[in-house]
N, C-alpha and C positions, 0 to 999 in steps of 0.2 A: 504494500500500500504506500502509497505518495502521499505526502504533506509539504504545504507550503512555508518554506521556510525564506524569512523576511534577510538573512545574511549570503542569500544563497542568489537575492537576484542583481543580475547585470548592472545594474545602474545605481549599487547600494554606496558606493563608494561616493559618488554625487551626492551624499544626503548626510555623508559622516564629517564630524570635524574634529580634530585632533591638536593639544597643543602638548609641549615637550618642555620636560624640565631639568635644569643642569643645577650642577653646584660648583660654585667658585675654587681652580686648581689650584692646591698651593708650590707647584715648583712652574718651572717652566714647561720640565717635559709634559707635566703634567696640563697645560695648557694649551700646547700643540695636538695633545689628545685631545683635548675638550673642542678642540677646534675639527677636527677630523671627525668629530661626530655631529657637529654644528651643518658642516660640511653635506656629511651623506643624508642625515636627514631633510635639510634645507631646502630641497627638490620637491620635498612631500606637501608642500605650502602648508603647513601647518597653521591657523589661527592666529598662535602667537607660541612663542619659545620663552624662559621664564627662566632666569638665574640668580639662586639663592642668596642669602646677604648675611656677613656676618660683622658685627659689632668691631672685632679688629680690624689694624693699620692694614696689613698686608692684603687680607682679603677683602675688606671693601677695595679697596688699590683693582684688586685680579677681577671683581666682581662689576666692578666700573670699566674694564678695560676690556672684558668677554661684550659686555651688553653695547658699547663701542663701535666696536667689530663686529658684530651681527646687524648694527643699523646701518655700519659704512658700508659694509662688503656683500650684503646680502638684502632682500625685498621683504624678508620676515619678519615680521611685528615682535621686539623685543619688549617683557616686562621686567621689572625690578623690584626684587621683592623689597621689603623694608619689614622690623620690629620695632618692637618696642624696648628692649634687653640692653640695658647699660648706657641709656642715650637719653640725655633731654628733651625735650621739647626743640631746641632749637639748636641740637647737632641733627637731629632727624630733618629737622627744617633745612639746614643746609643743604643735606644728600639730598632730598627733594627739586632742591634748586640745582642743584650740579645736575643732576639727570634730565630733568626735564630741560635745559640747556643743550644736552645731548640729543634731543629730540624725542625722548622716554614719554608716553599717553598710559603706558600703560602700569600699573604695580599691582604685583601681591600684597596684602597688608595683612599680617599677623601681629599675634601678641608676642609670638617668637617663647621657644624652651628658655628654662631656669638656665640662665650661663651657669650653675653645678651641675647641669648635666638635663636629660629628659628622665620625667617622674619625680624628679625633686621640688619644691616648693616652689613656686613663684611671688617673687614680691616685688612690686611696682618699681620701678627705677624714680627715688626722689624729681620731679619737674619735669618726667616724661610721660609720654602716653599713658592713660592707665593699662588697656586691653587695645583690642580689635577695631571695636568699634569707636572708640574715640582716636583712633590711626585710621580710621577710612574720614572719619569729620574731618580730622584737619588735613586728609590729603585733600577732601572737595572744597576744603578753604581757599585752595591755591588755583586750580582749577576743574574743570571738568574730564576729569582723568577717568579711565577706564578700571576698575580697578574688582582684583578676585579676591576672594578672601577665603576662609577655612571651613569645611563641616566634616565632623563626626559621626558616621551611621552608627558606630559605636559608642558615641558621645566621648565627651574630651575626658580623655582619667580625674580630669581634675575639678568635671561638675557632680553633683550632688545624686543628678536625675536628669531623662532627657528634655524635661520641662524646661529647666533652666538651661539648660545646654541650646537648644531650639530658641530660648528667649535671646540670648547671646546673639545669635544667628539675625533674627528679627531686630536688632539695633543695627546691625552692621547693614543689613538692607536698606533700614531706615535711613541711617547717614548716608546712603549712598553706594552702597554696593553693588556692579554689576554681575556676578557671578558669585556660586562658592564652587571649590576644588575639594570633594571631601578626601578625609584621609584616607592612604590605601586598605582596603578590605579583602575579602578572599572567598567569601559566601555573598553571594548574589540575592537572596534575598532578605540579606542583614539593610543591602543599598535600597531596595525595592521599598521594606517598610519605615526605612527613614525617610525617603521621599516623601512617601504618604502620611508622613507625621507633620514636615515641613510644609505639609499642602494644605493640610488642614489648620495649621495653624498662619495661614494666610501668606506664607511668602511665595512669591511663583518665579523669581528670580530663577535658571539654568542651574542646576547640582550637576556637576560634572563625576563622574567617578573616576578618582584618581586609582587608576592601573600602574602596581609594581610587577615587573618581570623577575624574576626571583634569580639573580646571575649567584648566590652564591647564601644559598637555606640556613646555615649555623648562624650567618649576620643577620637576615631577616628575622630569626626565629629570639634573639637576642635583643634587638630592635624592637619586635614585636611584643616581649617582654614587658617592655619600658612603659611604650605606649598605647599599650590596651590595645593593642588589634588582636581578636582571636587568630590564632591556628588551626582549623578544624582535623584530625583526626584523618581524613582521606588524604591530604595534602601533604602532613607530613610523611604520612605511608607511603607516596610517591618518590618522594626523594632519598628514603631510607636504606642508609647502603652505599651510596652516591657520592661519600664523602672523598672518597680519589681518587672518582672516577669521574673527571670536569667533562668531558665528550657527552657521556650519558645525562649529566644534571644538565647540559645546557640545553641537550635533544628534550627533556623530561619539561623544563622551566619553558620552553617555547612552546610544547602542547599545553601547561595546563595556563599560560594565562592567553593564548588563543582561546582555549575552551571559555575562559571569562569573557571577554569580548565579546564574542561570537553567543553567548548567552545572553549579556547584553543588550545585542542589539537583536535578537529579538523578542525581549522586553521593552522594545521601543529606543532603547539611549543610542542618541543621535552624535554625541559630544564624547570625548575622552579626554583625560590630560596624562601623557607619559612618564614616572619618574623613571628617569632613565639609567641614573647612577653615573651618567658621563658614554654610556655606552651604545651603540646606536642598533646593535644588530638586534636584539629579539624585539623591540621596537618597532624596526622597521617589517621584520616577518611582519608580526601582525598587523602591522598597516596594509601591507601586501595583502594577507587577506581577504583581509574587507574592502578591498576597491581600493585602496589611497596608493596612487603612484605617482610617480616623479613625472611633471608636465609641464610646469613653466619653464620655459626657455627662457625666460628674463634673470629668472633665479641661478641656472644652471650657467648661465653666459656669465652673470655676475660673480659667482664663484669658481669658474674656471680664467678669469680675470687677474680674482685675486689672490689664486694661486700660482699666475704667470709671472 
């Protein structure tokens, strides 16, 4: 028997949108890699491509000078994130102004991890942003910036309930939020019933589900730890055994987060945002997948340009 399955038709790739997220390298080599995945992706016309921000010299420095290079050298809609984490009011105000100088419309705004680490306490930076949502206010102080912010299907380890966690969510809309990116998950219906909480509780803002490709199980599962994302039980059975055997986990990590996507969409999600780790290839599989392939020539001229 035949069923119609909504990932399986011709034209699904014209209906999907994808954006991709890096994190600032700290050496050089380490930056010519981040580059070479800026590179193969870049083709994919992604929405917009998003690079993490951290409170220190050297990597705002590496984090300003990635998001740079992506608006010089390439057509791709660069974001920048920003927190709130060890910064004032108006060191944040600063980067703000430095970037948008850059030509930056776009930013992530979080509250950003405890600088002791993720899972530990948070406490407000004395004359800085409180949370989230008072960092999406005062980024719409400055202008009409485009900007993504955070959700939880799990809720944030650090709310009470998802009452309050959802209430969270609802200021950052208010103030202006054009999207949230939730945190990575791994159950598909964990995404499905926090929309439908989100929905009812009046925000209809885009939830994007933020897809991790799993390049290496022990870190994710350690991560995972930290910050309340479950692990189900079939997931880690798949990779069990795997540990020295990288060929096999990265054949294994490409089926099961296609298997997510490809459920996904059809569940209806039209949108994805990729954490990518810096790395481009299971990324790009699944873009492959679902219709998304390399097609502008404006992009492709542009980066064979600047790598001449």
């Amino acid at each position: 028997m035949s069923f119609f399955r909504q990932s399986r038709r011709p034209d699904i790739g014209h209906n999907i949108r994808v954006s991709f997220e890096f994190f600032p390298p700290k050496t050089e080599v380490m930056e010519e890699r981040l580059w070479e995945t800026v590179t193969r992706l870049a083709p994919l016309n992604p929405e917009f491509v998003s690079v993490t921000y951290g409170a220190g010299g050297s990597t705002r420095e590496r984090t300003a000078r990635t998001i740079n290079r992506i608006l010089t050298e390439t057509d791709v809609n660069a974001a920048a994130h920003l927190t709130c984490v060890d910064a004032t009011k108006e060191e944040v105000d600063t980067v703000v102004r430095e970037f948008a100088a850059m030509g930056v419309k776009r930013f992530v705004a979080l509250r950003g991890d405890p600088a002791s680490g993720v899972g530990s306490h948070y406490k407000p930076t004395p004359g800085g942003y409180e949370n989230g949502a008072d960092l999406v206010a005062g980024l719409k102080a400055f202008a009409d910036f485009d900007i993504s912010v955070s959700a939880y299907p799990e809720k944030h380890p650090e709310s009470p309930d998802f009452a309050t966690d959802i209430d969270m969510l609802k200021r950052k809309v208010d103030n202006g939020a054009t999207r949230a990116i939730t945190q990575f998950f791994f159950e598909n219906d964990l995404y499905e019933r926090y929309v439908e909480k989100v929905r009812r509780a009046g925000i209809y803002i885009p939830i994007l589900p933020g897809i991790l490709p799993i390049h290496n199980f022990t870190q994710v599962t350690n991560f995972c730890s930290k910050a309340g994302t479950h692990i189900p039980n079939w997931l880690a059975e798949r990779f069990e055994g795997l540990e020295n055997d990288p060929q096999t986990h990265q054949l294994v990590a490409s089926a099961v987060a296609a298997e997510q996507v490809l459920d996904l969409v059809e569940r209806g999600a039209q949108d994805f945002h990729f954490y990518t780790m810096n790395r481009a290839d299971l990324a790009f599989a699944i873009c492959h997948l679902i219709g998304i392939r390399p097609g502008s020539n404006v992009v492709e001229a542009n980066l064979a340009g600047a790598a001449a």
